[in-house]
N, C-alpha and C positions, 0 to 999 in steps of 0.2 A: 190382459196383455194384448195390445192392439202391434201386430205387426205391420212392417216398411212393405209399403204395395211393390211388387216384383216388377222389373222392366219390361215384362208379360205384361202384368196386367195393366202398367198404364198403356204400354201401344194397344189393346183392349178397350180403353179408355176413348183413346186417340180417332179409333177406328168406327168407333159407334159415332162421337162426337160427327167424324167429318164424312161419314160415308154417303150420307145422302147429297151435300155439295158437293162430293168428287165427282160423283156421277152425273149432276148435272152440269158440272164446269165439263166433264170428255161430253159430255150431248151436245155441249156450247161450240165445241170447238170440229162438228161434222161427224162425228164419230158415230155408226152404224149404229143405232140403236141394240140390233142384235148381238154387238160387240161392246157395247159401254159397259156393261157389270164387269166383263173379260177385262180390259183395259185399266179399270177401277184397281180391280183385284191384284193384276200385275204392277201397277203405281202400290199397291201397300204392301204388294211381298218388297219390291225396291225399298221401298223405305224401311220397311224392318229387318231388311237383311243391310241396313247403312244406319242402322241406329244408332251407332258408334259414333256415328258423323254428325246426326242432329245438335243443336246447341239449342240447350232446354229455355233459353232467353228466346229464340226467336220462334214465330207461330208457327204451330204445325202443320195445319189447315194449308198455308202458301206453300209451306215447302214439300208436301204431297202434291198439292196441284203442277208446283212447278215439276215434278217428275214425271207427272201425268204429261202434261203436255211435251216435256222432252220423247215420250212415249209415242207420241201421235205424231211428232218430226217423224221419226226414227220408224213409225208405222209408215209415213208417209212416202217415205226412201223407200222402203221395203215394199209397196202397194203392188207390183207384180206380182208377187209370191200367195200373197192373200189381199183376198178384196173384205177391208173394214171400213175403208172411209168411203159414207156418201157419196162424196164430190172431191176429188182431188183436188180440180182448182178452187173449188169453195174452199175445202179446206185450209188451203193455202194463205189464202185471203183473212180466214176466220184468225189463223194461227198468228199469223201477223199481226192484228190490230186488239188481238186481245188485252184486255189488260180489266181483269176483275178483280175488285176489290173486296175483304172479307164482308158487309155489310149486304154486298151485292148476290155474294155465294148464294144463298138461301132461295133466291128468287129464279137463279137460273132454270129451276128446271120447269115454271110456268112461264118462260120466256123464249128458251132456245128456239121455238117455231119462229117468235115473231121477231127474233134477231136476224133469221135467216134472210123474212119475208123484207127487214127492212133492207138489210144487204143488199136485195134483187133488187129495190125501190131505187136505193142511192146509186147503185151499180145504174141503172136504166137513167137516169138526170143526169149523167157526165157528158162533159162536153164531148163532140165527137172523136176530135184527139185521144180524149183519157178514155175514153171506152177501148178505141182503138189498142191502146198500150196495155189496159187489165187483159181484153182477151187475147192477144200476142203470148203475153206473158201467161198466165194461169189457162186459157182455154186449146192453144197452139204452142205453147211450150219454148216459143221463139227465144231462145236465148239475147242478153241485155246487146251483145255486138251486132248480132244480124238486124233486129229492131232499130239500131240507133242508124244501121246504113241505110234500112228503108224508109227511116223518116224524116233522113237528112241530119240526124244529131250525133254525139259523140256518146261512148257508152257511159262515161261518169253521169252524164246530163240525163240520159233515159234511166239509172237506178233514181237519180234524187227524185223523178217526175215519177217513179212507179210511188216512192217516201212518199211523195207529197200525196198523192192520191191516194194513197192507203191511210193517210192522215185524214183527208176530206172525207172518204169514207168512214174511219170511226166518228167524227165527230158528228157527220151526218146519219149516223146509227144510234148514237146518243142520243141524237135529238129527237129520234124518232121513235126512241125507248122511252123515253122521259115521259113522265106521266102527265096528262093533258092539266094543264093551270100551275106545273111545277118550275 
């Protein structure tokens, strides 16, 4: 008599499966090292206390991560109270441009350094302007209206230019991920 596995034991399942990419995707995304198991841990009590809500058609692996990450916003709001994140404005930056994909999970955790290091690369080769506007924005905290009157622009115009630049940064972190002859 083989019995039906408990909604226990498959999140059990769930959690062996993605636990070591959880942790590497929060290490991905700035997340104190000494607080990345904590973070983890907190993305899989959320999930299994919303189990109700998963829909056993879509990947579970994404949709922890995606909790994790709404976690590291929501840590990021909170950073006054407790210091978990690295770098706030790195964080910021990392949070935005992420976008991993399940193939890529695995890798992250012998990569997070050198995601970082390429960040600083592609951050350091922007024109003078778009340096100017990442450290306004993520290192001086300049809100998008004060920024657009110092730089002569209107504030619709300095979000899509922060868009754009956050875009030229991942794609220039990709490229700089991407493994040599790929």
């Amino acid at each position: 008599m083989s019995s039906e596995p408990t909604s226990q034991d498959i999140f059990i399942d769930y959690v062996r499966e993605h636990h070591a990419g959880l942790r590497a995707f929060t290490r991905s995304l700035g997340v104190d090292p000494l607080w990345v198991d904590d973070v983890a841990q907190e993305a899989f009590i959320v999930a299994y206390n919303r189990m109700d809500e998963f829909e056993k058609t879509r990947d579970f692996g994404a949709w922890v991560r995606g909790i994790a990450r709404n976690l590291v916003i929501n840590e990021r709001r909170k950073s006054a109270r407790r210091k978990r994140i690295l770098s706030e404005n790195l964080t910021d930056v990392l949070v935005s441009t992420t976008s991993v994909q399940e193939e890529e999970e695995e890798q992250l955790g012998d990569t997070a350094t050198a995601k970082l290091a390429a960040l600083r690369q592609c951050i350091a080769e922007l024109p003078e302007k778009s340096m100017r506007m990442i450290r306004a924005k993520y290192e001086e905290d300049v809100p998008a209206p004060d920024l657009a009157t110092e730089l002569n622009m209107k504030p619709p115009a300095v979000r899509k230019a922060l868009e754009r630049i956050r875009s030229g940064l991942r794609k220039c972190m990709e490229a700089r991920m991407r493994p040599a002859g790929a």
